[in-house]
Backbone atoms as SQL, in Angstrom:
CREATE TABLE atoms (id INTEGER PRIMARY KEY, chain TEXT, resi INTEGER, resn TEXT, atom TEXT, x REAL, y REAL, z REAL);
INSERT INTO atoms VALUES
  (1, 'A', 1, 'UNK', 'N', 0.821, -1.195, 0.000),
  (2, 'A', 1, 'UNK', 'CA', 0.000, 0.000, 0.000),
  (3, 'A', 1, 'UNK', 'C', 0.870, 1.267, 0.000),
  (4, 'A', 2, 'UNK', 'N', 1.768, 1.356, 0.643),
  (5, 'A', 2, 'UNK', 'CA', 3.374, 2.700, 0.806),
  (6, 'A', 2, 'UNK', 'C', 3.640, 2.761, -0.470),
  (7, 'A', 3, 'UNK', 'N', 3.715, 1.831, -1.362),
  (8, 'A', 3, 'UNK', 'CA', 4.291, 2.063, -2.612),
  (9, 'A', 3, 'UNK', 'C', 3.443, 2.190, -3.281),
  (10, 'A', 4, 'UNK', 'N', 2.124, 2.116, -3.312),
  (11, 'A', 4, 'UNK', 'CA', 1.411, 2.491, -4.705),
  (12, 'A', 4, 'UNK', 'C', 0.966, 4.063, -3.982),
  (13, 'A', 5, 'UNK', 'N', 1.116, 4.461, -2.748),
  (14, 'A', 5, 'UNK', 'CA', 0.794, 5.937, -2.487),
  (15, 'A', 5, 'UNK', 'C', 2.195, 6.868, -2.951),
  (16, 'A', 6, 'UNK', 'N', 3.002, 6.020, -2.560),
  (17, 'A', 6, 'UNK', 'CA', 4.492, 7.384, -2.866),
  (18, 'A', 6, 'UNK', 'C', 4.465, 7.274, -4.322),
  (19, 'A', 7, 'UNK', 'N', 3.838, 6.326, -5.235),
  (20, 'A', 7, 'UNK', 'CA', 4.189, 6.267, -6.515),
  (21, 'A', 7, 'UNK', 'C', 3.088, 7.634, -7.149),
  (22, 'A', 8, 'UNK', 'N', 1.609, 7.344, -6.415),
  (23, 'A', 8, 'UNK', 'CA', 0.868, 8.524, -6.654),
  (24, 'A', 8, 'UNK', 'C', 1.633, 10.439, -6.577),
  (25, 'A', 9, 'UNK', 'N', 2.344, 10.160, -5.028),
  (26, 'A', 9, 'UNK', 'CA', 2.597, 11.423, -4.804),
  (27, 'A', 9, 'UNK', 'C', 4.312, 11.479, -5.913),
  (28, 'A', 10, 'UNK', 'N', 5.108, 10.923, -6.178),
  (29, 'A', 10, 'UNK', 'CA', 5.581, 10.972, -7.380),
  (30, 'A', 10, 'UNK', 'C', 5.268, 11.506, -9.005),
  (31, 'A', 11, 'UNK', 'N', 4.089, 10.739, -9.200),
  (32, 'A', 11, 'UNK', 'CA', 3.044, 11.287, -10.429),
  (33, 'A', 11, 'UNK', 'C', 3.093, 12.867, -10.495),
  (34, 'A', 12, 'UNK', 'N', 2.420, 13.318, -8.915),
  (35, 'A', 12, 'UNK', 'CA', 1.609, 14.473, -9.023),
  (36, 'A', 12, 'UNK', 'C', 2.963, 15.655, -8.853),
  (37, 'A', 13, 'UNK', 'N', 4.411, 15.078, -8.474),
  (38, 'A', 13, 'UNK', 'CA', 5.305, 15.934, -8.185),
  (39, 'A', 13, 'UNK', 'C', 5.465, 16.359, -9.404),
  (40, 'A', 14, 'UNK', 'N', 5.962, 15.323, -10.343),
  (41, 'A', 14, 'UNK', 'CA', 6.632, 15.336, -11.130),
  (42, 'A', 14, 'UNK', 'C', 5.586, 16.321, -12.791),
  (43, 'A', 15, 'UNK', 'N', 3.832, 15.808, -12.617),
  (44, 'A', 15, 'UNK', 'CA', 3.366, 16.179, -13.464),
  (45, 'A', 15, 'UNK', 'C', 3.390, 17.894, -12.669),
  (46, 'A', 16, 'UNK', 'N', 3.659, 18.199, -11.510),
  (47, 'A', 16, 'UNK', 'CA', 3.608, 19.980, -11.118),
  (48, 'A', 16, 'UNK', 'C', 5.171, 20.522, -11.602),
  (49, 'A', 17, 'UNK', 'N', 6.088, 19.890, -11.746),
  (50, 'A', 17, 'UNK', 'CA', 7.395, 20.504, -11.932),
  (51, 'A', 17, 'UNK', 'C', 7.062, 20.268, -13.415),
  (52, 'A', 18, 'UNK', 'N', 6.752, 19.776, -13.687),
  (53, 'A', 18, 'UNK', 'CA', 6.864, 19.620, -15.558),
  (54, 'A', 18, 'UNK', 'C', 5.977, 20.617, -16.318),
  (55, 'A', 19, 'UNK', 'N', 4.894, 21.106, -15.857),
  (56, 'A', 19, 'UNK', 'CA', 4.030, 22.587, -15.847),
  (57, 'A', 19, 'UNK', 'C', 4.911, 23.714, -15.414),
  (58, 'A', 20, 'UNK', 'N', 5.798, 23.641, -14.142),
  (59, 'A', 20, 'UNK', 'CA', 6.288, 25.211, -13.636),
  (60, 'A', 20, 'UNK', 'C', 7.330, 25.463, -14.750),
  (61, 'A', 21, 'UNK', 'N', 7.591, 24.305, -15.185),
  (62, 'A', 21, 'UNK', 'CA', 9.283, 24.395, -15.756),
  (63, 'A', 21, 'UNK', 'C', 8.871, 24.536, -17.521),
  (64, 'A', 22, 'UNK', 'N', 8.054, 24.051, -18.275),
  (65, 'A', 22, 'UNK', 'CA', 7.367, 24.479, -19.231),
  (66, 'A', 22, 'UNK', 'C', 7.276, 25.694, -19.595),
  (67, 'A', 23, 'UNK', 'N', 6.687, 26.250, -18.147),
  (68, 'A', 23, 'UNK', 'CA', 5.781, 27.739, -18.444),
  (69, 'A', 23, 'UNK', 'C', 6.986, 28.661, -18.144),
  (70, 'A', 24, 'UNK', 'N', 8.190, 28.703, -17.376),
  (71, 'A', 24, 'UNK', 'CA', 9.261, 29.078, -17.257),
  (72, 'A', 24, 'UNK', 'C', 10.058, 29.533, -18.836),
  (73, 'A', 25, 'UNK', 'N', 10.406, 28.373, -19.304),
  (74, 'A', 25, 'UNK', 'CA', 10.945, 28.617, -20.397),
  (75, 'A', 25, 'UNK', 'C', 9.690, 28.719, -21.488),
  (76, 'A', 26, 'UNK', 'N', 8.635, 29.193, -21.456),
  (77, 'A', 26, 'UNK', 'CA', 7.589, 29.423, -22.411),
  (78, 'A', 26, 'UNK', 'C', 6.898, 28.942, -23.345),
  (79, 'A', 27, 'UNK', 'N', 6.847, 27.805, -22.766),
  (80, 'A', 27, 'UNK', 'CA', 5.525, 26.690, -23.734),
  (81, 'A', 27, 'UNK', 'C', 5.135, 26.535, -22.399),
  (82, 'A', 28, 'UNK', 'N', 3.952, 25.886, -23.024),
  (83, 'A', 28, 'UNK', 'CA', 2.361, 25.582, -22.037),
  (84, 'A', 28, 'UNK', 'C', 2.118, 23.973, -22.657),
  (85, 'A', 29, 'UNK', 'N', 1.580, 23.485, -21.758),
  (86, 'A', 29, 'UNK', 'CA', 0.989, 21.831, -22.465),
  (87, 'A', 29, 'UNK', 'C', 0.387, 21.971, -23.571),
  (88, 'A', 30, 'UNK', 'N', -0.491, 22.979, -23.749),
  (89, 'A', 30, 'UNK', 'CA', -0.887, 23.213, -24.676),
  (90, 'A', 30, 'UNK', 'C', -0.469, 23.186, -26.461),
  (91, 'A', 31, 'UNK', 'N', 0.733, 23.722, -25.887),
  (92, 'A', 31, 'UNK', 'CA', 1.429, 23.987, -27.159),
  (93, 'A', 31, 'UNK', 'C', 2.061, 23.100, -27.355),
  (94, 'A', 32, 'UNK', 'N', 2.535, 21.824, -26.239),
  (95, 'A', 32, 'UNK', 'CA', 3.247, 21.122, -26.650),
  (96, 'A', 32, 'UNK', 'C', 2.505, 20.139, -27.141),
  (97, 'A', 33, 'UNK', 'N', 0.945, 19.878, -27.175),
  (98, 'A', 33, 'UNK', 'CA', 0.325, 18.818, -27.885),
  (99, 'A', 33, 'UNK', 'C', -0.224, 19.162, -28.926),
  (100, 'A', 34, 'UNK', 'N', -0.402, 20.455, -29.386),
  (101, 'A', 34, 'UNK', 'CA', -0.664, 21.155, -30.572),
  (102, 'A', 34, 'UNK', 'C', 0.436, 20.598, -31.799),
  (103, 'A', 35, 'UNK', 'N', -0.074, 20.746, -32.968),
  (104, 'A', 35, 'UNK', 'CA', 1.073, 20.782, -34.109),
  (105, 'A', 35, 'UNK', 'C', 0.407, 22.259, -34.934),
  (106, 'A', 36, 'UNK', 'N', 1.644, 21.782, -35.906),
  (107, 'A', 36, 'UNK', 'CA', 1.334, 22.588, -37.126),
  (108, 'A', 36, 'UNK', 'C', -0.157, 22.772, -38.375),
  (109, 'A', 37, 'UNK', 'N', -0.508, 21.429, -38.299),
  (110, 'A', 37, 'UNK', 'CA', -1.951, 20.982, -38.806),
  (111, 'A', 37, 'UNK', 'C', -3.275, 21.259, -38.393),
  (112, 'A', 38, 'UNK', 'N', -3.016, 22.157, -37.578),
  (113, 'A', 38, 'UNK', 'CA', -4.405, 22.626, -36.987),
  (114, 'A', 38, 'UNK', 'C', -5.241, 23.294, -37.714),
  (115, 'A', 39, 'UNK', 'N', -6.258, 22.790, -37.595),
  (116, 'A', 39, 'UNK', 'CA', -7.575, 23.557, -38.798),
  (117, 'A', 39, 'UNK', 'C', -8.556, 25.057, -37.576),
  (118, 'A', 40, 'UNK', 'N', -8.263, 25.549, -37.705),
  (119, 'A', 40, 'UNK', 'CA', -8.779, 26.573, -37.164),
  (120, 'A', 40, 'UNK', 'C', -10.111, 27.566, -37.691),
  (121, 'A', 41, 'UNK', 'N', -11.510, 26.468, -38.062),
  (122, 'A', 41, 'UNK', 'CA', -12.416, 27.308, -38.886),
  (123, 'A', 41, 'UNK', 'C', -13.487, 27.497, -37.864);
C-alpha cells in the first residue's frame, strides 16, 4: 500500500514541476500537444 501511495505522490510531483518548468521557459501543455496541422475554422 506505501508504494502504490508514494508512486501517486511521485506522479503528481513530477506532473507539477513539468508545468512550472514548461511555463518558465515558455511553452504551455498546450502547445506542446498542438502541431502545425491545426484547422482553425
Amino acid at each position: 500500500m506505501r508504494e502504490i501511495l508514494l508512486a501517486g505522490l511521485a506522479m503528481i510531483v513530477i506532473s507539477v514541476a513539468a508545468s512550472f518548468g514548461l511555463k518558465e521557459i515558455g511553452f504551455s501543455s498546450a502547445d506542446q500537444n498542438t502541431g502545425q496541422a491545426v484547422r482553425l475554422d
